[in-house]
N, C-alpha and C positions, 0 to 999 in steps of 0.2 A: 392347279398346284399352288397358286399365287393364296386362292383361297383356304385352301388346306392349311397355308403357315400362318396365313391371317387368325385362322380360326384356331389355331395351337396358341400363338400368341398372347389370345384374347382369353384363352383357357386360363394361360398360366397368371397371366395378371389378375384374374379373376379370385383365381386359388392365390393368390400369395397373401391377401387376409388371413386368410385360414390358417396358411402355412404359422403364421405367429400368433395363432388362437390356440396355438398348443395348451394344452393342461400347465405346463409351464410358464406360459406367458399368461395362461388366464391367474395364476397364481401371484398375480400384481399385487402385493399385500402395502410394500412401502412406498409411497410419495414424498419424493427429495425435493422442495422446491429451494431453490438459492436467489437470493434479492441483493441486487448491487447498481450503484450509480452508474457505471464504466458502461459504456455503449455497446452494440451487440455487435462489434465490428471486428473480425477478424484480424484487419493490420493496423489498426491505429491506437491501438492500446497492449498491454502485457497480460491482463486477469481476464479475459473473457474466452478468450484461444484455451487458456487454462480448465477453467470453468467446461471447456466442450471437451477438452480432452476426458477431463475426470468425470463427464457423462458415460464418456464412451467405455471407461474404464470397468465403472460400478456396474452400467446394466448389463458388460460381456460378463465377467465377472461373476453377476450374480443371477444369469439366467436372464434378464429382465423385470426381477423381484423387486428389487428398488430401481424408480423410473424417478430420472434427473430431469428437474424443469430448470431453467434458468432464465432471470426476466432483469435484463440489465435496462439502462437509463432510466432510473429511477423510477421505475413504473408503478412499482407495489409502495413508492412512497419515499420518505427523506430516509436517512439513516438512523434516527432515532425513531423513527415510527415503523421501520423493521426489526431493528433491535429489539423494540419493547414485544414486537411479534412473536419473533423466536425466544425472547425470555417469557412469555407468555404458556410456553410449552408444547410449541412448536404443531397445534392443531392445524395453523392457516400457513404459515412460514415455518417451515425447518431450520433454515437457515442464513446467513448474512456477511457481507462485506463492512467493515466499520472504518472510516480512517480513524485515525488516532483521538483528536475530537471526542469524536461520537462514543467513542469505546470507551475512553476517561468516563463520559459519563455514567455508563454500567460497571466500569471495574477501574474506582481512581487512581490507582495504583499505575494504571497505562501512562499517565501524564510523566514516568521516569523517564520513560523513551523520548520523551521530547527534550533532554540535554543537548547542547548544543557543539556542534562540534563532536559528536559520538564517534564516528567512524570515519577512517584514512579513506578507504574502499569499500568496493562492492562485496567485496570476496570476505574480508572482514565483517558485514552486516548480515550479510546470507548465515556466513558461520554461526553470528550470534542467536540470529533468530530461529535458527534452526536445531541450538544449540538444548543438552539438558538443564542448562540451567535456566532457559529461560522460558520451556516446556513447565519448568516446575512454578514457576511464574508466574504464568498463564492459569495455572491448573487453581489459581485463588478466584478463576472468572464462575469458576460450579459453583462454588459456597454463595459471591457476592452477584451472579447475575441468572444463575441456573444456564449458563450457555458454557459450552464446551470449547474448547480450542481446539483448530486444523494446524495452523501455519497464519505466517502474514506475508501478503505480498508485498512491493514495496509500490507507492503511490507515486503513479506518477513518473518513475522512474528512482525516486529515493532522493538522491540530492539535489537540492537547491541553486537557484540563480539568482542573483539583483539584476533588474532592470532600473533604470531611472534617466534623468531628461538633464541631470547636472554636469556629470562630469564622471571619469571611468576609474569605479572602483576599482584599486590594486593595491592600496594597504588602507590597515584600518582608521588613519587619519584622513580619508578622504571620504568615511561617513559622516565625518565631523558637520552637524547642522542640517544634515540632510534629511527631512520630512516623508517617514515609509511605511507604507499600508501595509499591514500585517491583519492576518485571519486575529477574530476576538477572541483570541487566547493572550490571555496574560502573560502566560511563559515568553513570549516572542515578544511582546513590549519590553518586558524588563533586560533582555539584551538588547534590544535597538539600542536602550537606553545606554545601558554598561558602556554599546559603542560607540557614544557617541551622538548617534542619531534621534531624533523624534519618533516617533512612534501614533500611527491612525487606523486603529481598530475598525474595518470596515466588512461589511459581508461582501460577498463574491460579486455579486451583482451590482454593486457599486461602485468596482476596481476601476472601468475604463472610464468613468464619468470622473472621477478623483483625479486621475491621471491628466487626463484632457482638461480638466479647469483648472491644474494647479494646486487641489487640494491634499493632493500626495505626491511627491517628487519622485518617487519611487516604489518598489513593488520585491519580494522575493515569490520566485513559482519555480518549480520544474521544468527546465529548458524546454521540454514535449508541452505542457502547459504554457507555456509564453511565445511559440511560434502555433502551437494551432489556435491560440486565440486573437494574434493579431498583435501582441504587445510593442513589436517592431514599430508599430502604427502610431502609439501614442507613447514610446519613450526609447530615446535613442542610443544608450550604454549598458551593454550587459558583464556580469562577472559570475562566472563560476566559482564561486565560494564552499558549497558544501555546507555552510553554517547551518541546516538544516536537513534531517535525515526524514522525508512521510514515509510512513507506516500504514498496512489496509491491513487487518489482522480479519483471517476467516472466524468466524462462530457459527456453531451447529447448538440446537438448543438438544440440555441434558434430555431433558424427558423423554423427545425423538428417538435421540442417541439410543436410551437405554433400551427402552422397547423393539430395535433391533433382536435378533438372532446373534450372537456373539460372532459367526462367521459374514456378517455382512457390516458388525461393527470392524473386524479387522479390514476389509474392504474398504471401507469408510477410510478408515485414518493411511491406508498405502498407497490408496488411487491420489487420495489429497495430498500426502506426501512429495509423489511425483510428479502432479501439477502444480504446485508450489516449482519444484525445483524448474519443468518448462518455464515456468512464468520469470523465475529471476535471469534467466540467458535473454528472453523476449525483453527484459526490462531493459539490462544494460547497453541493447541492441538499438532501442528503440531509444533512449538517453542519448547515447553519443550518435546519433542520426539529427537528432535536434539540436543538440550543441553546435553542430559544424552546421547545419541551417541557422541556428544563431548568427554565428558569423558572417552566415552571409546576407542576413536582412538585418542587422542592427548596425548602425554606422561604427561599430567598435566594440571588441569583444576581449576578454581577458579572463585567462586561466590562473588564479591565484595559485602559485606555490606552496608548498607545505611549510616553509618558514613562515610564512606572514599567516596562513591558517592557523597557523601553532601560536603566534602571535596574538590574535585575537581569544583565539580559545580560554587566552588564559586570564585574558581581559572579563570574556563573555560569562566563561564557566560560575566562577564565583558569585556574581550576580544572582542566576538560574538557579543554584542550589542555593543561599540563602530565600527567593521567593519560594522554589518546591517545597521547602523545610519550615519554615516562618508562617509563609504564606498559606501556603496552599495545604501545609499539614500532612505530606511526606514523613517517614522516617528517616531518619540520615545514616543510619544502618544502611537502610535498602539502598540510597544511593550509592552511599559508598563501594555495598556488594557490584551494586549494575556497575561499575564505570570501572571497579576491577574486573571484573569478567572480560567486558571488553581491553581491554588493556591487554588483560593478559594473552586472548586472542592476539591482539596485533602485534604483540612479541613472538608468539609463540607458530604463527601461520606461516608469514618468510621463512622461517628457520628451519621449520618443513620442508619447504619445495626448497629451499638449497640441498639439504641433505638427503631428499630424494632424486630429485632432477640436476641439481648443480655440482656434482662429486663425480 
């Protein structure tokens, strides 16, 4: 008997190749591949959970027609050398994760997002990015990159923290002199400066050496990015500022895209839709997880208030739009458009959920 189930069991294992060798499944025409730096780890990040969910989505979805790869920690390369893939026409790479960086450089336009001081909250930036006006935004990435737009996640968790080995930011006179390693983007020196502070253009892999010798006194990352990399280690005061919103904007390359079936491009843009939307609850979860671990590995932690944000903002703000405008060769249109948009969001969202939930 024992052998009987042995021998069924052994059958159906057997057969379950077969069973997805259906006519259907051999009908494999599409290869989704998606390339991102974010680790292939379940809990310790917000897009990659995502990413498996919007696997799972597209191949029930669509029979198994289009089969989702995903090759996270940088495998298939930096970010601009997947970018250049999927604008390439998406033969080898379909598709890509960009932080903001990376994506300036296929559509400069992206560098508007990096205002400083954009968003109050979570629920305000989800809005915005999720929003039509900024769908229409995006939709300039066809013309200038041949890459299509999904959604953006937020990097990292979205908002910003200073670390540093001086003394505990909690208003904007206490960056006064203060020496802070910032990614080499321009945009981010010119407000160090505005605030007050120095400003030391370093690449990533430089951060904890600068720190440790003295060559930077300080540091902004994503609270998730400054306890899993140790930053408690080499500098002793953190502050929740927000003065900085990362952005990971998804790209699908057109070409891909279009060469779809129109019922597997709608697939495309709803499964993505909805993993976007997992990915910002996973974000916020995973943010304020690390915040309150901030606090408890840095000798001193501080939640800047929205007066002194507001404060600085208006310190920061002008600075940032004369470079993006001067500098860097923005329209001052478009800014202006972007920062009412949001604006108008943050007026306009509370006053929602009062008169839905508070009446």
């Amino acid at each position: 008997m024992r052998f009987n189930k042995l021998a069924t069991v052994t059958a159906i294992a057997a057969a379950l190749p077969l069973a997805f060798s259906t006519p259907g499944a051999e009908a494999q025409e599409y290869e989704m591949a998606i390339a991102t730096l974010i680790p292939e780890n379940l809990s310790n990040n917000s897009i990659y959970p995502a990413l498996v969910h919007f696997k799972n989505l597209v191949e029930l979805r669509t029979d198994g027609e289009v089969v989702v790869s995903i090759f996270g920690g940088g495998q298939l390369g930096s970010e601009v050398e997947t970018g250049s893939q999927v604008q390439a026409g998406g033969r080898a790479l379909q598709s890509t994760i960009l932080t903001s960086g990376a994506m300036s450089s296929f559509y400069q336009d992206y560098q508007a997002v990096t205002a400083p001081f954009l968003f109050d909250d979570w629920r305000q930036a989800w809005a915005f990015f999720d929003s039509e006006w900024f769908a229409d935004f995006m939709h300039g990435t066809i013309e200038a990159a041949d890459m299509r737009y999904l959604g953006t996640f937020d990097d990292g968790g979205g908002f910003v923290a200073f670390t540093n080995n001086e003394r505990l930011i909690k208003t904007v006179e206490d960056l006064e002199g203060l020496n802070i390693r910032t990614e080499e983007n321009p945009a981010h020196v010119a407000v160090m400066r505005a605030l007050g502070a120095s400003a030391t253009p370093l690449p990533w892999g430089e951060l904890i050496t600068a720190l440790e010798t003295g060559l930077a006194d300080g540091q902004f990352n994503a609270p998730v990015i400054n306890t899993t990399f140790g930053l408690d280690e080499v500098t002793d005061y953190t502050t929740l500022t927000g003065h900085v919103y990362n952005s990971a904007p998804w790209m699908v390359s057109e070409a891909w895209y279009q060469s779809l079936p129109e019922e597997y491009r709608r697939v495309i843009t709803e499964a993505a839709r909805e993993a976007i939307t997992l990915s910002h609850g996973a974000s916020g979860a995973l943010a304020t997880a690390s915040w309150q671990k901030s606090c408890e590995l840095f000798e001193e932690c501080y939640l800047m208030p929205a007066e002194e944000r507001a404060r600085m903002a208006e310190i920061a703000r002008p600075a940032w739009k004369e470079w993006i405008v001067n500098d860097y060769g923005l329209d001052a249109q478009l800014i202006d458009d972007l920062l009412a948009e949001v604006a108008s969001l943050g007026e306009s969202l509370p006053e929602e959920a009062y008169q839905r939930y508070g009446q």
